[in-house]
N, C-alpha and C positions, 0 to 999 in steps of 0.2 A: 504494500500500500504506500501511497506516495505521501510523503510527510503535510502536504497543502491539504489530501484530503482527511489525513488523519488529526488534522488541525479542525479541521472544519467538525468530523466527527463528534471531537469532544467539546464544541462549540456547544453543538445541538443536544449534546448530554447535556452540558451544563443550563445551558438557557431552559430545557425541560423539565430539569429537579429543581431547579431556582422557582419556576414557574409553579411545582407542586407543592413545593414548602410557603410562597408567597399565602398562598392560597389557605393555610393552615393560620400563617403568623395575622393576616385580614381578619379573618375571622374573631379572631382573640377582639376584634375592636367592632365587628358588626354583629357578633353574636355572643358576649363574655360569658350568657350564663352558661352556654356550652361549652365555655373551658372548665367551668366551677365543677361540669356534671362528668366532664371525662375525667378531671382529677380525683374525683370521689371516686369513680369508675375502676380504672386504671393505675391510678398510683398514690391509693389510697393516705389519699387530703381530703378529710370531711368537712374541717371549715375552711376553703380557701376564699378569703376575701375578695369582693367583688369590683377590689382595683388592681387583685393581681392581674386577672388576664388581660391589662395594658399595658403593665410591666414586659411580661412574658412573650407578650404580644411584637412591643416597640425592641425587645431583645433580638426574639427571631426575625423580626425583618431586618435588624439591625446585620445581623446574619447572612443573611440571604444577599443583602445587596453587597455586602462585601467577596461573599463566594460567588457571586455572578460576576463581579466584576474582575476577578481570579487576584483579588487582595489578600494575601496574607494567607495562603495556598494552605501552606500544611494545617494552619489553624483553623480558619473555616470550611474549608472542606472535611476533616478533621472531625471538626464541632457538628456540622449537617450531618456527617455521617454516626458518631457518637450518638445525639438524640435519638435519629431515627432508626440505628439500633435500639436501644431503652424500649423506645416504644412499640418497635417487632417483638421485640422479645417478651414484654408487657402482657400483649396481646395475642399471644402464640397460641394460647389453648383456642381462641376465637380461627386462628387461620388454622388449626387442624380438625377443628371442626365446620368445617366447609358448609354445609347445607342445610345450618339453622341459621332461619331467618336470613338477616341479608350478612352473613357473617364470610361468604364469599366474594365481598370488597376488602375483606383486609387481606387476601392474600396478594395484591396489589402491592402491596411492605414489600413483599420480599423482593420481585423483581427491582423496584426502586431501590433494597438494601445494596442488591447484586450492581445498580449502573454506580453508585455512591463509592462502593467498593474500588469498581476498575477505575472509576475518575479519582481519587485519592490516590493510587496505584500508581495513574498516567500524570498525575498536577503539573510536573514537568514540562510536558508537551504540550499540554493545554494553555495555548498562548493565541490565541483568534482571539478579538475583542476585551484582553486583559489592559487591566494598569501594574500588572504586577513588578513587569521588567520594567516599567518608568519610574517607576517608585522606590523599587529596589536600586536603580539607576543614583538616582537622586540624593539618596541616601549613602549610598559609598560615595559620593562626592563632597558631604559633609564628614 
């Protein structure tokens, strides 16, 4: 594979799982009592206060744009991939029990664990649309 299109690849990895976590960290701020209910749910916080999920919220997007933007590589892609581990693993008796109720959307984690996986793997190469090498540029100049 030629290295422009293997650029471009982990482009479209990246802009895809950015776009699926965006989608998670929004939430926290159009829906919070839905974070309150998956934290009881999930990772067992029975009172989580009704300004954490803006915290959590303005965290992970805080996240997300710096991994889309391939800032600070090994630590946000890192940190994306870390959470959304936590939360496969969390929810694991739900993806091996496939066919109650709608419990066959979360098996949707693991492919997302597996692209999170090879893009941490690839961070390196993953340079389409970064500021990482500008920044890091910038920086050994100081």
């Amino acid at each position: 594979m030629s290295k422009s299109k293997l650029k471009l690849a982990l482009f479209i990895l990246r802009f895809g799982i950015a776009f699926f976590f965006a989608i998670w960290a929004l939430e926290k701020f159009v829906k919070p009592e839905t974070t309150v209910a998956i934290w009881k749910a999930f990772y067992f916080v029975d009172a989580l206060p009704m300004q954490a999920p803006y915290l959590i919220g303005a965290i992970q997007m805080a996240a997300v744009l710096l991994f889309f933007f391939g800032i600070l590589k090994f630590w946000t892609y890192g940190l994306l991939m870390a959470m959304h581990l936590g939360s496969t693993v969390l929810s694991f008796d739900r993806i091996m029990d496939l066919y109650s109720g709608s419990n066959h959307l979360f098996v949707a984690a693991v492919p997302v664990l597996g692209a999170l996986v090879a893009l941490f793997i690839l961070r390196e190469e993953d340079t389409l649309f970064t500021f990482s090498g500008k920044i890091r540029g910038k920086l050994a100049d100081n």
